[in-house]
VEXDREN-2710 file (C-alpha; in Angstrom, 1 decimal):
% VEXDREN-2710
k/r/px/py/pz
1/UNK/0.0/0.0/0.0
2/UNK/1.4/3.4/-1.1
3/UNK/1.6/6.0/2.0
4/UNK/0.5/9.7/1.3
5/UNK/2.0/11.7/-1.0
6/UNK/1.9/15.7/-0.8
7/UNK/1.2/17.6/-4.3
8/UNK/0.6/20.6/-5.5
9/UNK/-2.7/22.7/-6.2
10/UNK/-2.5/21.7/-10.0
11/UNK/-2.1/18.0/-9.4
12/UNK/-5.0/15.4/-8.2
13/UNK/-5.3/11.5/-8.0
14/UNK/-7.7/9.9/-10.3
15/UNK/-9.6/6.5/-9.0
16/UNK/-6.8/4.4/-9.6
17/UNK/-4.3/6.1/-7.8
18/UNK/-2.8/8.0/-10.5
19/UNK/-1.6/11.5/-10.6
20/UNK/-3.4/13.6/-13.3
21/UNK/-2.8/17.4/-14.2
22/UNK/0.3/17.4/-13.1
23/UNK/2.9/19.9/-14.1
24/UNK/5.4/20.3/-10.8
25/UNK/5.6/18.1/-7.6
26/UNK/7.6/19.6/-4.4
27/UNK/8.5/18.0/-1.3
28/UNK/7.3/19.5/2.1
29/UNK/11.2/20.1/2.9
30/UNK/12.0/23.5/1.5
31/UNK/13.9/23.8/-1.4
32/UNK/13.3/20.1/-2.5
33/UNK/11.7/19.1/-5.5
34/UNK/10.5/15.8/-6.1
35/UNK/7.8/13.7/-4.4
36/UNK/7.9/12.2/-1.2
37/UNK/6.6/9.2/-0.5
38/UNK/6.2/8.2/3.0
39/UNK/7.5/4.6/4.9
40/UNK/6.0/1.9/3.4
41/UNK/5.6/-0.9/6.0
42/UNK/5.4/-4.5/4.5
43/UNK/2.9/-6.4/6.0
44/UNK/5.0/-9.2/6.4
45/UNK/8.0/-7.1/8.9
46/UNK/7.6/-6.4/12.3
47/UNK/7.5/-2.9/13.2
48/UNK/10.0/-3.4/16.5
49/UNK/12.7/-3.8/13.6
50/UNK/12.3/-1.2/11.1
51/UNK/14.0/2.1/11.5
52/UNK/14.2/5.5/9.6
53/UNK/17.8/6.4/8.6
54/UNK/18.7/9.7/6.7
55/UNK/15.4/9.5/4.2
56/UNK/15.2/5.5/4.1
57/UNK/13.7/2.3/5.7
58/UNK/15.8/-0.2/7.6
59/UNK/14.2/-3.5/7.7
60/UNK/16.4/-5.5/10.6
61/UNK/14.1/-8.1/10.3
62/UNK/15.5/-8.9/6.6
63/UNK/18.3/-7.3/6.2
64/UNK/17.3/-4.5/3.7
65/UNK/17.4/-1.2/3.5
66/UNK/14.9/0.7/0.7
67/UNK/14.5/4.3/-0.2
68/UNK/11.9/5.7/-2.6
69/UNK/11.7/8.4/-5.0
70/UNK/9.8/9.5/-7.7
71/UNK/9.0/12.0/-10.7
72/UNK/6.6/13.4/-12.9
73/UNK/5.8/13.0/-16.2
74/UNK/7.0/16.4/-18.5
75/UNK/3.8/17.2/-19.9
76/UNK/5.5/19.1/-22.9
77/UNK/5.5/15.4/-24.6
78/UNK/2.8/14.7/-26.8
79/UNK/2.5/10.8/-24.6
80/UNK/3.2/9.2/-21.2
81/UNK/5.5/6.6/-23.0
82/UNK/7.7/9.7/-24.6
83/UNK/8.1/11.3/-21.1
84/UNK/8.4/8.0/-19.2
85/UNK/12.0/7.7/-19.8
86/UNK/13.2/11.1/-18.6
87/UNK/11.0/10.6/-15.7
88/UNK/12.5/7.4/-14.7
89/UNK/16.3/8.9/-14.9
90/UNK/15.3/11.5/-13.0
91/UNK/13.7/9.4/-10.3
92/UNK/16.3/6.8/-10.1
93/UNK/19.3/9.9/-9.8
94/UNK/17.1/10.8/-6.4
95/UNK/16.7/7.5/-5.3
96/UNK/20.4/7.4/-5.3
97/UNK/21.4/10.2/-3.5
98/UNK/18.8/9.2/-1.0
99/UNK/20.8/5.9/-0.8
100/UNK/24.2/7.2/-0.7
101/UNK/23.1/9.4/2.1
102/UNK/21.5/6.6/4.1
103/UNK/24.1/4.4/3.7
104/UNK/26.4/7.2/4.7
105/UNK/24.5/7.7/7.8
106/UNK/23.7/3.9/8.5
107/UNK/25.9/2.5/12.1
108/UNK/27.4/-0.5/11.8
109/UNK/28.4/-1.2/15.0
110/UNK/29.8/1.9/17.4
111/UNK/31.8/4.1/16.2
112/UNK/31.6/2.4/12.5
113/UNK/30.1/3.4/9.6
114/UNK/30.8/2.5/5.8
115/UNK/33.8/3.6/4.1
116/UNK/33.4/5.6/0.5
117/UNK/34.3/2.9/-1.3
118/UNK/32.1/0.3/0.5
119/UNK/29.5/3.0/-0.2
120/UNK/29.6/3.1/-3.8
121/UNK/30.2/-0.7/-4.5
122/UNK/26.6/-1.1/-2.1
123/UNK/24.8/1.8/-4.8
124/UNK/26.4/-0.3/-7.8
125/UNK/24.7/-3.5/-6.4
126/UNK/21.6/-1.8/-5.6
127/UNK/18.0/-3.6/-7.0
128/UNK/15.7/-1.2/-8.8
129/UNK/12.2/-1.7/-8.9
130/UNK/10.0/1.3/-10.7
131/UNK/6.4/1.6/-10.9
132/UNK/4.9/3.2/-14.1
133/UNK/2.4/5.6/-14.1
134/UNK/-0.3/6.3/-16.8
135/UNK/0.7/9.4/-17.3
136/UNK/3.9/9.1/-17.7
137/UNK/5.4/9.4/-14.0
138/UNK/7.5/7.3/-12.3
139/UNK/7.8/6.0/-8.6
140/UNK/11.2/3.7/-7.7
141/UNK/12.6/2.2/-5.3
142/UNK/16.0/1.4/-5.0
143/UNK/16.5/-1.8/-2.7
144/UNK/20.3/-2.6/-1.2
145/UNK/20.4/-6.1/1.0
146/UNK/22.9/-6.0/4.0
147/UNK/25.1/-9.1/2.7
148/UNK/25.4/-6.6/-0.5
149/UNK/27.0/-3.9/1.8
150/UNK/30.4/-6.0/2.2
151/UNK/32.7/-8.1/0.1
152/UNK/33.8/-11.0/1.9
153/UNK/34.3/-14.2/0.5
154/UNK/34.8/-15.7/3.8
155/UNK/31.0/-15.5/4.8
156/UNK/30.0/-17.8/1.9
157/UNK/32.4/-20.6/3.6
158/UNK/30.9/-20.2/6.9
159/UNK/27.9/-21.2/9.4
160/UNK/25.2/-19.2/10.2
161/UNK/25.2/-18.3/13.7
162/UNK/22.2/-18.0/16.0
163/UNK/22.3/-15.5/19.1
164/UNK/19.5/-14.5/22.2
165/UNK/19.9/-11.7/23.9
166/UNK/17.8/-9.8/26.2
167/UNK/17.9/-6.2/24.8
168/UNK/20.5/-4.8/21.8
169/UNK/20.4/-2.1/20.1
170/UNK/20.1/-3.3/16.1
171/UNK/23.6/-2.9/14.7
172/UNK/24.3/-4.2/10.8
173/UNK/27.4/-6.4/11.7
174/UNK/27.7/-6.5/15.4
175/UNK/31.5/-6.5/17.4
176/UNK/31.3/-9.9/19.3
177/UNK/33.4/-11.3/22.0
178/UNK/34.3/-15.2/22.0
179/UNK/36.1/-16.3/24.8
180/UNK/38.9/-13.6/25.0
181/UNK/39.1/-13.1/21.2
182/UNK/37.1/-10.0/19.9
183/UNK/35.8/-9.9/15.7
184/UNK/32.8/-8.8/14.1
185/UNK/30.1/-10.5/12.1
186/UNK/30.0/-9.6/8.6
187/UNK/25.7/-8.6/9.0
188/UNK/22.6/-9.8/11.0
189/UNK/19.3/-10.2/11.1
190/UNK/17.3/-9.9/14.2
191/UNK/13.9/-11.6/15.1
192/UNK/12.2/-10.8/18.1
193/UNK/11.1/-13.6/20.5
194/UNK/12.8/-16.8/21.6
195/UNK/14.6/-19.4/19.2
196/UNK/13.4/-22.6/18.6
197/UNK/15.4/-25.1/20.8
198/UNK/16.3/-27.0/17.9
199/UNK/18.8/-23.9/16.7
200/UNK/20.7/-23.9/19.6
201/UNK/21.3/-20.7/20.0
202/UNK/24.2/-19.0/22.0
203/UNK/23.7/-17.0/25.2
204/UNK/24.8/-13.3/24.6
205/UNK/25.0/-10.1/26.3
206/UNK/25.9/-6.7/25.4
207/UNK/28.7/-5.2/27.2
208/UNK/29.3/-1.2/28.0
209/UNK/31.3/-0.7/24.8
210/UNK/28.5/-2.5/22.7
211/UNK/29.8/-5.7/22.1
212/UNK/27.8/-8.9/22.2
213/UNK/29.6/-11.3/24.8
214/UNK/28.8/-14.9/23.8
215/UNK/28.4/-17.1/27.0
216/UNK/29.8/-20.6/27.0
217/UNK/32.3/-20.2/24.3
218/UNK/35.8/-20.6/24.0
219/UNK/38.8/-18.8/22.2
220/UNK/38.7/-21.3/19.1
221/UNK/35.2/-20.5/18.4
222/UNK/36.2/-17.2/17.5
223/UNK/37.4/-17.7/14.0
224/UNK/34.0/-19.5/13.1
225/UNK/32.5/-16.2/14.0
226/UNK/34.7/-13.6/12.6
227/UNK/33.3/-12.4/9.2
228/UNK/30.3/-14.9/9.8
229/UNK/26.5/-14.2/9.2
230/UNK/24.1/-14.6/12.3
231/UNK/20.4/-14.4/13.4
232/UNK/19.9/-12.4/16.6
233/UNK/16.6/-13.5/18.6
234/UNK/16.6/-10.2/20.7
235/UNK/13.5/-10.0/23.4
236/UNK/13.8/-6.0/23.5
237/UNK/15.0/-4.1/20.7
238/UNK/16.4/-0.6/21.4
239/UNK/17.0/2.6/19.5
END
């Protein structure tokens, strides 16, 4: 379901949710032009793990992160499919400053954010998906998947990891501590609840610097983490 968009006086929506008459869109932020579409919550995600970062929609629950943008049609074209083109450019050019920006502003883990390069190589991977309107306009979103956000080879090669903890904040890839050995998974996803018994998932806690402490594990399981996926069953989520 589409949230609510803000147009101007000369634009309307006909029955089908199109946008008709339309000659400018603006954004309620001043001095932005565009259209502004707001969260779009898939009915499938919980709500405790989704989260608004610089313009986009964190979805913890499976590891993506979306931002949407659109455009209008240029009504100076004789037909929707001879302005559909320009409109799509122009939409997708938003959408990825929106996503540069959110991935700029996107935590890791404390103190750590993504470098420029690991920023660019996420946009270049980035999934497009554009809806066409009968006029001409175009709505896309630009879709990035947290296992798209690093290159490392090792991850493929390794386990997924299950973790419970009482209350975390929701980090991409979390700093762990096994043992006496410290390392960091490559990303998570979190579920809220407890695990099944059959997944046997490890004991954790989060210490004062915000690293997950794994309980009843020893130094040599620390390479089997390091670089490694994981599912974190967290009973409180915080922001």
């Amino acid at each position: 379901m589409l949230g609510k968009w803000r147009l101007t006086d000369d634009a309307a929506w006909d029955k089908r949710g199109n946008v008709s008459g339309l000659r400018s869109l603006r954004s309620p932020a001043p001095g932005i032009v565009g259209i502004l579409l707001c969260a779009v919550t898939a009915a499938a995600a919980d709500g405790t793990l989704l989260r608004q970062v610089a313009g986009a929609e964190v979805d913890f629950a499976a590891g993506v992160i979306t931002v949407r943008a659109g455009a209008a049609a240029d009504t100076r074209l004789p037909r929707a499919d001879l302005a559909r083109p320009k409109a799509e450019r122009q939409a997708r050019a938003a959408a990825t400053t929106k996503l540069r920006a959110a991935l700029a502003a996107l935590s890791l883990s404390p103190g750590r954010t993504l470098a420029a390069t690991e920023i660019e190589a996420a946009v270049g991977r980035a999934q497009a998906k554009a809806d066409y309107q009968s006029n001409g306009g175009v709505l896309l979103a630009l879709t990035v998947r947290f296992e798209d956000l690093f290159a490392d080879p090792r991850a493929d090669a390794k386990p997924e990891h299950n973790l419970t903890v009482a209350a975390a904040p929701l980090d991409v890839a979390p700093v762990f501590v096994v043992g006496g050995q410290a390392g960091r998974l490559r990303w998570a996803v979190y579920k809220v609840g407890t695990p099944p018994s059959a997944l046997k998932a490890r004991a954790a806690k989060r210490d004062d610097s915000g690293r997950l402490v794994v309980r009843n594990a020893s130094d040599a399981d620390a390479a089997e983490f390091d670089g490694a996926r994981a599912v974190i069953w967290v009973q409180k989520p915080s922001r």
